[in-house]
Structures are given as C-alpha cells and as structure tokens.
N, C-alpha and C positions, 0 to 999 in steps of 0.2 A: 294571235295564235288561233288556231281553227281548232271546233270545237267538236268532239263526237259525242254523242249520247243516243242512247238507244234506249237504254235500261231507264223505267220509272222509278225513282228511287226518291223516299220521302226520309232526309235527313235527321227530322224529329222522331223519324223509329230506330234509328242507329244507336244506342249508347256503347260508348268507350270507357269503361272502367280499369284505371290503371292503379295497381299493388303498391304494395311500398318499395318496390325493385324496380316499378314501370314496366313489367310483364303486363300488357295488353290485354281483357278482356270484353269481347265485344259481342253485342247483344241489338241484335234487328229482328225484327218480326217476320222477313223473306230472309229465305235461302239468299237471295240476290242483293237484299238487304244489310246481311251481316259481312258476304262479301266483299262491298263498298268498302265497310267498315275495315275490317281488315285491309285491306291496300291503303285508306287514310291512315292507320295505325304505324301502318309498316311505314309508310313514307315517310311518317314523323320522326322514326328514327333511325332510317337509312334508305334517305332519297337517292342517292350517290348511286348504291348496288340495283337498288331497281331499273333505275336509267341505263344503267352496263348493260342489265340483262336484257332490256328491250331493244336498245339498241343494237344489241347482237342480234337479235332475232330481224330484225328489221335491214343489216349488213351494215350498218355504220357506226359501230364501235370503233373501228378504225379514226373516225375521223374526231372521237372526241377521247381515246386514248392512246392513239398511237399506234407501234409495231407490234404490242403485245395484244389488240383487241382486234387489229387487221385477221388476223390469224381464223379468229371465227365468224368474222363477214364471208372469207374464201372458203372455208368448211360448210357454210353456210349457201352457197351456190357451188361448191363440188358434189355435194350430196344432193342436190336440189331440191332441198326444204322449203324455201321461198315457195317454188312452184308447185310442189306436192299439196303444201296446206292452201294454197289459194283454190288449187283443183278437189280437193275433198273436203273442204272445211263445212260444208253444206250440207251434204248424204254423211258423213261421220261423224256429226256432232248431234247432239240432241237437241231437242227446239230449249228443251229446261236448262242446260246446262249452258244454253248461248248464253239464257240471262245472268248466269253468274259472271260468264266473261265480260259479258256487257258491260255488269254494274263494276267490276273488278277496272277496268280499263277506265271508266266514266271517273273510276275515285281518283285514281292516277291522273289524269288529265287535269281535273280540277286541283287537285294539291297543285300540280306545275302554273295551274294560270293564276292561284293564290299566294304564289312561291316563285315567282319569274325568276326573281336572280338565284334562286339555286338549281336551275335549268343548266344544265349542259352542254347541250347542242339544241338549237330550237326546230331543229327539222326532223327530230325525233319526236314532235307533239303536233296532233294528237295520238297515241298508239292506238291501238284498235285489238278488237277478241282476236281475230287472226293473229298478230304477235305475240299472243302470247304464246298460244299455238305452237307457232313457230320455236318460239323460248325454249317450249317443253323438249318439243324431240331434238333442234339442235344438242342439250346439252344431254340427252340421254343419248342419243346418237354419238355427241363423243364418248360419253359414259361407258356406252354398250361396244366398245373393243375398237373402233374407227381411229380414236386417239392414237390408241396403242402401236395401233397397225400403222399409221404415217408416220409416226416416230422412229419403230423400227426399219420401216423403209428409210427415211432418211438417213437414220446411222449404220444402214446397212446390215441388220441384226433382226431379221425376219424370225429367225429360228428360234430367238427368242422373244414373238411376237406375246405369246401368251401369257408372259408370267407378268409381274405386278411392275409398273414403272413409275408409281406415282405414290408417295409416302402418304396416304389413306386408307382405310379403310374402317373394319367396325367390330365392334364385341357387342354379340347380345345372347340371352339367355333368357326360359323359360324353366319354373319349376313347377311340377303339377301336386295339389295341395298333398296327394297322400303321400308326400313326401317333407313337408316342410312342416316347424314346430309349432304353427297355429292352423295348419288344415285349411291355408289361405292357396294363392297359386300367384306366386312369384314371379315377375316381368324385369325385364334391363334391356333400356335401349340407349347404345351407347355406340355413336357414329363419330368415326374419325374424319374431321374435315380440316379445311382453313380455319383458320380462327376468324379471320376477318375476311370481308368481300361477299359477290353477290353468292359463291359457293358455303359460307359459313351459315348458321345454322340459326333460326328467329324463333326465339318461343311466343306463341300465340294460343290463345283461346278463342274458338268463334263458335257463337250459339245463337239458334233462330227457333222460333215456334212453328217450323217447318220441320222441325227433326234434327235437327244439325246441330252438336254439341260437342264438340271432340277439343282437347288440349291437346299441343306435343311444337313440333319442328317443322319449320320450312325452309326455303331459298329466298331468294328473292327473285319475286314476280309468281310467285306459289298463290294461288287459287283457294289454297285448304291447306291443311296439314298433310303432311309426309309420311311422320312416323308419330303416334302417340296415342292418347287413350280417348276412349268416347264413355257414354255411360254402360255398354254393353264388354266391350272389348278394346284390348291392347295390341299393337303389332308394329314392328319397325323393318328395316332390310339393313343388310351389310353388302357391300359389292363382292361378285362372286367371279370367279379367271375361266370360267367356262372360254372355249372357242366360238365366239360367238358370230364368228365370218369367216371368209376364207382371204386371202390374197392372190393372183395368179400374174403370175409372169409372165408377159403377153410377147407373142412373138411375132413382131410388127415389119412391115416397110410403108415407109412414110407413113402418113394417115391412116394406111389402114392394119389392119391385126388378123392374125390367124384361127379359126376354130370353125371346127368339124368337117378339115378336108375343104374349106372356101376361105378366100379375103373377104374382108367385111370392110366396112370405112366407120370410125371413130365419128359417133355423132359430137358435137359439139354449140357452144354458146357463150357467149361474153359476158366476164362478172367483171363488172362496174365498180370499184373502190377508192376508197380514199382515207388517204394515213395524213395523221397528224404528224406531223417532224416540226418540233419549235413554237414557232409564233406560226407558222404557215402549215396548208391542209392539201396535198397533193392528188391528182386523181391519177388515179392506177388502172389500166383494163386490160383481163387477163384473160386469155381463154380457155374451158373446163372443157376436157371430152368426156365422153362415155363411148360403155361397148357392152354386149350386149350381157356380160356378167355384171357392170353395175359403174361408176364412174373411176376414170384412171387418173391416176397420181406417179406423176414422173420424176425420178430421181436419178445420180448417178449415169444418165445418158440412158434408161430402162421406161418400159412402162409397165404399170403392177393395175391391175383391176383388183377395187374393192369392190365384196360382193357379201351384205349386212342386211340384214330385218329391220334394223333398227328405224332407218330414215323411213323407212314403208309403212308406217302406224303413227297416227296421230292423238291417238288415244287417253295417253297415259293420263291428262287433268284429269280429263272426267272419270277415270276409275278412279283415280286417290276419291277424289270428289264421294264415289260412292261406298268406297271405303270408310271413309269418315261419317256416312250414316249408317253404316251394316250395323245390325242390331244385334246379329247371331254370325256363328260359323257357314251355315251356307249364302247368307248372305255377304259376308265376305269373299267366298269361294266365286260368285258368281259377278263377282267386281272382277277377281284376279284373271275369269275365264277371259273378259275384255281384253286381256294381251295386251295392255297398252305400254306397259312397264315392259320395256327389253331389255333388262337387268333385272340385279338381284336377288338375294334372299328372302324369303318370308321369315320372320318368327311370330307368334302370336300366342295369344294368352283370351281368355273372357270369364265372362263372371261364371258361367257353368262348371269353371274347371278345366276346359278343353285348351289345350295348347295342339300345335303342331310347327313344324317345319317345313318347306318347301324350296328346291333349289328353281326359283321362278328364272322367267326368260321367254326369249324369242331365239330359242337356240334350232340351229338346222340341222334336217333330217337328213342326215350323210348315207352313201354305202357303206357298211362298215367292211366291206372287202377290198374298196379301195383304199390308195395311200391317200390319206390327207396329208401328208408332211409338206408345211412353205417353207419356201413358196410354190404353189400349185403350177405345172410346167407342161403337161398336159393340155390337149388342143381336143376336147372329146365332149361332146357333151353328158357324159357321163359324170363329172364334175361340177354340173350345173342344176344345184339343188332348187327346188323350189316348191318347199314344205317345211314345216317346221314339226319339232319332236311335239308330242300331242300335250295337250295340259296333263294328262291323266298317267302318261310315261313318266312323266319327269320326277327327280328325287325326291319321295312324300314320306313324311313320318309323321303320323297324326296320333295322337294320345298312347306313346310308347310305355310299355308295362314299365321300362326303367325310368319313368318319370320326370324326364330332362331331356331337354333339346337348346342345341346352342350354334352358332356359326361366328367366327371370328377370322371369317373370307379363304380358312382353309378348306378341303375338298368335303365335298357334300357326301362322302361316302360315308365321313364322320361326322355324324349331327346328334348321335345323343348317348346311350347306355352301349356298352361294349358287346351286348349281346341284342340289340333291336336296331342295327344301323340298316340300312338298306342291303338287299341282298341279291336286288333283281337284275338282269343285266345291263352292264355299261355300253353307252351308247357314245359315236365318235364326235370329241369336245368336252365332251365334260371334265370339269378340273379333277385332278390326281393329286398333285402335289398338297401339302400343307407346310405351315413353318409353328414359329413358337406360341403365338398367343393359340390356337386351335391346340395345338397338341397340350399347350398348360392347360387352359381350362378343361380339357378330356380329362387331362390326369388327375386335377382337381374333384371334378364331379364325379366322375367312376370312382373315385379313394372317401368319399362321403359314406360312413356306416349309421344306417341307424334313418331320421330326420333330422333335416337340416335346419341347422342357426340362421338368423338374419347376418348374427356376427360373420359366417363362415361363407353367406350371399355375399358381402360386402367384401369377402378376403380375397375372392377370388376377383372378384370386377378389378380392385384397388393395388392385386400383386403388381409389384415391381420386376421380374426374376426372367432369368433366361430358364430352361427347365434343364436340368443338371445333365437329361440324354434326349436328344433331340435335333431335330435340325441346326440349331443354335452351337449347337455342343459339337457338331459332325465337322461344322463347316469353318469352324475359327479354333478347331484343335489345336492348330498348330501356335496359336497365339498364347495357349496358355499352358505348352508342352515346350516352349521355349527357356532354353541351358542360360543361369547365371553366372556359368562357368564359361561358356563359349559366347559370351554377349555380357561381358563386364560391364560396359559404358550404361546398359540397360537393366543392372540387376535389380538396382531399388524399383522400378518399375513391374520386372518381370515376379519380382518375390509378391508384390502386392494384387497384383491381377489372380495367381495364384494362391492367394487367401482371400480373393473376394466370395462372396455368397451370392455373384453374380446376380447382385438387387440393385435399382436405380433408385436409393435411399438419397434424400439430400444430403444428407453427412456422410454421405461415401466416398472417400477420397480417389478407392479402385474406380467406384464408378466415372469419377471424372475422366479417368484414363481412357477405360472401355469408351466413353460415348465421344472423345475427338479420334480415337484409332477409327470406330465406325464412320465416322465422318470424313476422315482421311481417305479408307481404302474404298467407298463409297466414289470419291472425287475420282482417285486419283484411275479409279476402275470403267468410271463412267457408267453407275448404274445407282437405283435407288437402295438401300440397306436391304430392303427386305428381299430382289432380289439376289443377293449375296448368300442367302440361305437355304435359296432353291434351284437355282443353278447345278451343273453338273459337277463345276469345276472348284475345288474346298482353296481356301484360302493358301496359298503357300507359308515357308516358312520363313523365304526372302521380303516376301510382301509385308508381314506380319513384321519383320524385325524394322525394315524402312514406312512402317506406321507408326509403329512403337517409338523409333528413333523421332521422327518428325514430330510425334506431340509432346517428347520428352525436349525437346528445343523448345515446342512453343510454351511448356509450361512453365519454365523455366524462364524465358524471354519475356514472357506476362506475367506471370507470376513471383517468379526468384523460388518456387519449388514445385515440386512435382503431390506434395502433400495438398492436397485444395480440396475440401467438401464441394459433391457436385453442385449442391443450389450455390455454391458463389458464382460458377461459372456458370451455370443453367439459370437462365433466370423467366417467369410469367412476368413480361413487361406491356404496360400500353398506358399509355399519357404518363403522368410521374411517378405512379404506381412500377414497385418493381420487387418482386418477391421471389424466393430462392423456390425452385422446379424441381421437384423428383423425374418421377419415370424414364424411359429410354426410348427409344425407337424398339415396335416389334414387343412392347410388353406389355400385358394388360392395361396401366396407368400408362397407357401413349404418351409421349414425348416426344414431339419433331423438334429440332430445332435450325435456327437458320444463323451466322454470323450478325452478330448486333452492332457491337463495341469492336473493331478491329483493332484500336490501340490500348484497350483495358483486355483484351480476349473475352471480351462476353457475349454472350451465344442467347439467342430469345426464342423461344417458344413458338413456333407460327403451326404448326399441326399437332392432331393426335386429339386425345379426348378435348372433345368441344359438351355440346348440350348434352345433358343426361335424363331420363327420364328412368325413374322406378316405380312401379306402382304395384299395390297389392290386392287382390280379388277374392274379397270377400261375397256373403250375401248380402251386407250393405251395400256395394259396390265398390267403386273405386279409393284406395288409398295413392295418393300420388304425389312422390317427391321428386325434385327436380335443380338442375346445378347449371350454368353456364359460368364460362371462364374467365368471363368480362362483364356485361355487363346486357343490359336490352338495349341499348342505344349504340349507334357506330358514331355517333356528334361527338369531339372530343370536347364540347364546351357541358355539357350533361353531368346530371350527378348519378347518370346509369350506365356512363360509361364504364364504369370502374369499380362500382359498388359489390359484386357476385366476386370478386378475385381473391377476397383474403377467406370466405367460403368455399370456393373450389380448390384452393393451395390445401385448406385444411380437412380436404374431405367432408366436408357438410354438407346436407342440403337442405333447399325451401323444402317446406308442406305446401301443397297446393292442393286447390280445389274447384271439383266444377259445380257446386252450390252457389246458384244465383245470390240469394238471400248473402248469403255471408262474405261474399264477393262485394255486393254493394255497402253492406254494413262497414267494410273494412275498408273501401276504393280511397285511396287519394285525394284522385281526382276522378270525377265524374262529368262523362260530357259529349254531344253531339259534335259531329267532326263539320270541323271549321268555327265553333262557337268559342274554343278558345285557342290562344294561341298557346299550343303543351312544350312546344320548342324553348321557349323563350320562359314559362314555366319552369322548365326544370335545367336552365341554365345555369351555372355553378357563378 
C-alpha cells in the first residue's frame, strides 16, 4: 500500500484518553497534532463508516458496497466535485488548515496499513487532504436540497420538491440567563440522524496547546467537531427546507437545449464506476451532461437542469474548523461569513450570555416578481441567478428581549418569543411551512411564566405529544373523528385513539396503533411521515379507515390483540441489547422506526434522537451533559457498543468535561495512538 504523508507529526505528543463510556479525549500539542489523533480514535471505533465516507468521495463506494454506494460515486461526478476540488483545493484552502487535513488523512492511512484486513477496498488507500474535501461538499451538496431535487424528479413530484423527504432532522434550543432559575444560559443540541453509519453521529473531544478545545459531534471523516461546546461557546444546526436551488425543465432536441432565443449543446464527460453485485465488481460508464444552468439529470424521457450553491464552495471543514476555536460571538460570525456551510440553522449560546439564531445557507438571490414555481419552464435568462441572499439579509435573531430561540427544522419566521420573531421582508425560498415538533416547543416556551426550571428545559426536549391543534391535528382529523357506529369492525380501535393524550409513552397501548397507522399511510402514500403534515392534501377518511383496518389485522395476526404497550413493539435494539422505545415520528423524543422482526411484528429504532448535548453557561464556564443511543463504538465485539442504551431509554445523561486534569485523573485508558491495541482492549 502506497503511502501519503505530508503532515510532521510526532506520535509521542498525541495522547488519547478514553472515559469509562470510551468517549475519546484527545490531546496533541498542534492543531494538526490533535487531529491525527482524532481520526486514529475514530478509526478505532468505526473503521467501516470512514472507509464509506472516503470512498464516496473518492467515487468508489460503489465497488465495495454496491447499488446503494454507486448512487454517490454518480452524484459525485454529476455535480463535478471530483473536478471542482482538484481545481480550487489550492487558492481555497488555507496553507494552516492543509495541515490539519494532512495530518487527518496521514492518521487514516496508517490505522489502514496497521489494520490491513479491516481494509475494504485497497484501492481506496492512500486517501489524501483532497478527499476529504471532496467528502465534505459531496454530502452537503446532497444535504443542501440536490438529494431532494433528484428524488422528486424521479418520482415525478417536483412540486413537492421542497418539503422534507427524509425522516431527519433536529431540535435545538437556547435560553438566555435572565430567564432561567440559576441566571446561567441554557443550550440543547439535539440532531436527528441514523443511529448507525458514516451519517450517525461520533462523540469526541480534541484539544491542542494551539487553541483548540471543543467537545460535541461529528461524521465520519469530520476534521473537528460539528456541533458542540468549546471553552467559550456552544452552537449546533438543525437542517432547514429553505429552496435552496431551482430545477428547470429544459427544452431540448438532441443534445442540445434551449435558452435565451439560441440552441446551446449539453456539455458533457464520462463518469467511470463500478458496482459490486455478489462476489463480482462490474464497471459501469455513464455519461453526465451539463448546461449552462448547471448539470442535467434525465428522467421519465425529460431533461431537468440542476442549478445549486452548494457544489460551488469547498469550504465548509475549514469554517467548522474555526468555529471550534472562536472564542467570542464575532468570532464565530466571522467563520459563518466563510459561507462554506450551504445549509442549516445556527443556534448558539456563550459564556457572555449571548445567544442568537440564524437561518444559515447558500440560499439564491431570486427576483421576487418572478414565478419561481417547478419546475422552472422558462428559456430567459432572467431565471438564472447568480448571487446569493447576503449574510446580513438572512433570518437573524440575536439576543431577543423574549429570551429564547429555538428551531426544530420549522420555518425560520418562528425562532423564538411571539412578539421578537423576524419581521423584515421575505425573500423567494425561504421555508414557510412548519409541522409539530416547532410548533410544540413554540407553544411550550411562549406558555413559560415567570423563570424557567431545568425540570421544565428537560419537559420540553423529552415531550412525547402531538400538540392537540396544529399541523398534527389538521392533517389526521379525520383519523380520530372516525364513527364506531359506521366502522364496527374498528371500534375498539377507533374508541382508543380517541382517549389517547396523543403521547408516544412506552405503555401506551393507543400509541401502538398511532405509530403502525403512521407507518402504513406513510408506505402506502409513498412519502416520509413528516411530510403528511405539510402537504396540502389532509389525510382522508377512506385512507384513515384502510390504515386503521390494516394494523388492526396486523396486531392481531402478531400479537392476538390490539391492546400492546408501544415499547413491546417499539424496540432500542443493537447487538442482544433490546429495550422498549418511547417517542414517535415528528415528536420531540424522535422515534423512527424501521421493520425488525417481521414474524414477531417488531419494529427497531434506526432514526430520530441520536447524540445529545446540554450544557450550561456559567461564569465558571461550561457545564456539559451528554447522551448517545448506543454506545462510542460501532464494533459489535466492544463493551461501548451497547453501554449508553439503558442511559438514553431512561433519559439520563453523562456529565462531561473539558478539564484536562480530571480527564486524565479519571481515563481508562491512557495512550499514544498505535502504542496499544484499544480494539482488542475493550473486546467483550
């Protein structure tokens, strides 16, 4: 295996200090130092999603997982990322910031050549600072609306390009002290991801005698932390439905396409791939066009130009990167101005007090006199933006008198006190709609009198509940306005739905009902839960009775009755662990769930609250507690596989800390990476 290194890195300044959870804390004397450290940590306990994510970026995931990793080797030259980052990876990176990628890639390499047989594909080594690169904006690029947009091209459902298609997202929240009952200032960062894989979510700590100090979340193939606390400040993101592109429907003969009164011709270029099917590795060569709105994507005998911000910024490491040393609010500000982030929300919190909000992004500067409605059908250049909304336009709420700010991926017009929400004018894209978790915790924080309890911080993160009027309540009326007189065969059903308190409690037997009906009209509609709630069209009363009907068979057929507390069927399972699940789909306490047991009917957990961070801002600094669903290891041979499960079932969390001192007084294990073998260590 060929070997890269660039990055000087002295092993004997790395320390790895791992808790009594195996939460990683790692300590180098460079910036580039500690990062090392960090990718040997992370390797340690999920080689597997690093290798995904590289080799996406690299376009051969296809060949070491198949049909489902082909997908973003092709995304990965329709956008042309590949090419993008090889062309500006030089003038858009900083000379300091190479070194981290350096040493980050150097650590990787070496874990692979000390670790051969857990290598996956060997032509994926050595990766290089450019992949990761690549990593970043491939997955923020799908992130940043391009997913969305090919999906509904494919199923033909453009109109509903914008709304939510992927059972993610986030709750977070800020309280500022002169509102809470110790005059501290309140943080929740709580992202909805997979539970597992390279998208699921890695608690780390990395601290250098360069500045660098910050605990919270990452991916894998993460540089730094994502979302979490430093010694100055806290801040995380929720993903936000802003319009964050356009689509247009090109109006073609052969090769070439129409726009502004001329034929133009469809540039084009060959992406090279290869799928795994079986024992055997196929090569596949496809060819990608473009046009002069951005690359086309063909479906249904059409061609649709995508036309995004997203693939065009290579950015986004190095700002998390200097996010993780801001020390202050403008120094934070002055990361985000970087624009490398073409998504989400801001929340943030710091020791001063200061909180604010921001609906961040690489969102475009549209006419607002034009139609935006897709798909775009127009041949004008007047449709072909090329600007984006300013930093300083977009939706800010910075230290509001009502003392709270929150986003739970509903419209950013709501982000905190009912009378300091934004009021300046709407610009074309931005999200409008909301559903339940935004509208609950509205209702929750605007109905707080007085200062707030810790108890009543935790009531609101931990509700189970649909909110009694709301999107929730608009859009499945008809489920629970359903006649036991005119649907006999359903009444024990319909009586029960109709005395639920509409909570995804584990001994809720209505909830069992609610969350396979959600599941049902979900399938059977072809669309994600959430949205079902924002769509135009409300549930009917036909549909409602044949969901109703259909789980009222399946509980029956698995069960022998329709009385079942939801944690028998809802279950937090991974390795032999397996513990009854509260929450629902779409409710503060997230709960996705996916089919487990088809022949017991049990249902497992695979989305919705994953890592949690809370911390509190004092003048001492940081207090910070923290919860994962599973465990710090993805090895199912680990004794961290599994360890945090019966803590997150019962709502608890670690205390953590980023005091060196007490950190090492209390490590495990203490150790220079490759000095011991920690695999093998904490084998069960």
């Amino acid at each position: 295996m060929a070997i890269f290194s660039h990055a000087q890195i002295n092993k004997q300044n790395i320390t790895i200090c791992r808790d009594s959870f195996g939460t990683p804390h790692i300590f180098g004397n460079t910036d580039a130092e500690a990062a090392y450290g960090l990718a040997w940590a992370h390797c340690e306990d999920d080689f597997v999603s690093i290798q995904h994510q590289l080799l996406a970026a690299q376009g051969k995931l296809g060949a070491a997982e198949g049909k489902s990793g082909v997908i973003f080797d092709y995304a990965l030259h329709l956008f042309s990322i590949d090419t993008f980052v090889e062309a500006h990876y030089e003038q858009d990176i900083s000379p300091s910031f190479k070194k981290i990628l350096e040493a980050y890639a150097q650590a990787v390499n070496d874990f692979a050549i000390s670790h051969p047989n857990e290598v996956l594909l060997k032509s994926g080594f050595p990766t290089t600072p450019k992949d990761i690169i690549k990593g970043y904006t491939l997955t923020l690029t799908l992130m940043a609306g391009t997913g969305l947009a090919i999906k509904a091209i494919k199923d033909n459902a453009i109109e509903q390009y914008m709304s939510p298609n992927e059972p993610t997202g986030s709750n977070a929240m800020v309280i500022a002290p002169s509102k809470t009952e110790d005059g501290k200032t309140w943080f929740l960062s709580n992202s909805h991801q997979p539970l597992e894989g390279r998208f699921a979510w890695y608690e780390a700590h990395v601290s250098s005698k360069e500045g660098w100090d910050c605990m919270g979340g990452l991916f894998a193939g993460g540089v730094g932390i994502f979302v979490g606390t430093n010694q100055h400040l806290s801040w995380t993101h929720t993903v936000n439905y802003n319009n964050w592109g356009d689509i247009y429907l090109l109006k073609t003969k052969g090769k070439k396409y129409f726009f502004e009164n001329e034929w133009h011709t469809m540039t084009s270029r060959k992406a090279k791939l290869k799928v795994k099917l079986g024992g055997i590795t196929l090569g596949v060569t496809k060819k990608v066009y473009s046009s002069i709105y951005g690359p086309i994507f063909k479906a249904h005998g059409k061609s649709y130009a995508l036309r995004f911000p997203a693939y065009h910024n290579i950015k986004a490491a190095e700002e998390w990167f200097n996010i993780n040393k801001a020390q202050n609010m403008n120094e934070y500000m002055d990361a985000l101005k970087m624009e490398g982030m073409t998504q989400f929300n801001v929340i943030y919190a710091d020791q001063k007090g200061n909180i604010f909000y921001q609906n961040n992004g690489a969102l475009p500067k549209r006419n607002p006199a034009l139609n935006w409605h897709l798909p775009i059908t127009s041949t004008s250049s007047a449709y072909l933006w090329n600007s984006l909304i300013p930093f300083e336009d977009r939706v800010t709420i910075i230290n509001p008198s009502c003392g709270f700010v929150y986003n739970c991926n509903q419209t950013p017009l709501h982000a905190t006190g009912n009378t300091c929400n934004w009021n300046k004018p709407i610009y074309p894209g931005l999200q409008l709609f909301e559903y339940n978790r935004g509208e609950l915790f509205g209702s929750m924080l605007n109905g707080i009198q007085g200062k707030m309890k810790w108890s009543e911080f935790l009531d609101i993160k931990y509700n189970k509940s649909y909110k009694a009027v709301g999107s929730y309540a608009s859009h499945f009326d008809s489920l629970y306005q359903l006649s036991e007189t005119k649907y006999p065969a359903l009444a024990e059903a319909i009586q029960m739905l109709k005395q639920w308190n509409k909570s995804g409690d584990a001994d809720s037997k209505a909830a069992t009902i609610a969350m396979l009906v959600h599941k049902h009209l979900a399938k059977t509609l072809s669309m994600q839960f959430g949205l079902l709630m924002i769509r135009r069209e409300k549930i009917t009363e036909q549909q409602a009775v044949e969901a109703l009907q259909w789980t009222v068979d399946y509980m029956k057929e698995k069960y022998g009755s329709i009385q079942v507390p939801l944690g028998d069927v809802q279950r937090l399972i991974r390795g032999n662990v397996s513990l009854p699940a509260s929450g629902l789909s779409e409710v503060p306490r997230a709960s996705d769930v996916v089919l487990y047991d088809k022949k017991k009917g049990i249902y497992r957990v695979d989305k919705g609250d994953g890592f949690m961070q809370f911390t509190k801002w004092g003048i001492d600094g940081p207090e910070i507690y923290s919860i994962n669903p599973y465990g710090s290891s993805a090895r199912p041979n680990s004794i961290h596989y599994t360890d945090q499960m019966e803590l997150f079932n019962k709502e608890r969390l670690r205390t953590m800390t980023l005091n060196k001192n007490a950190i090492l007084n209390e490590a495990v294990y203490t150790y220079h990476p490759g000095e011991i073998d920690y695999v093998k260590l904490t084998s069960k």
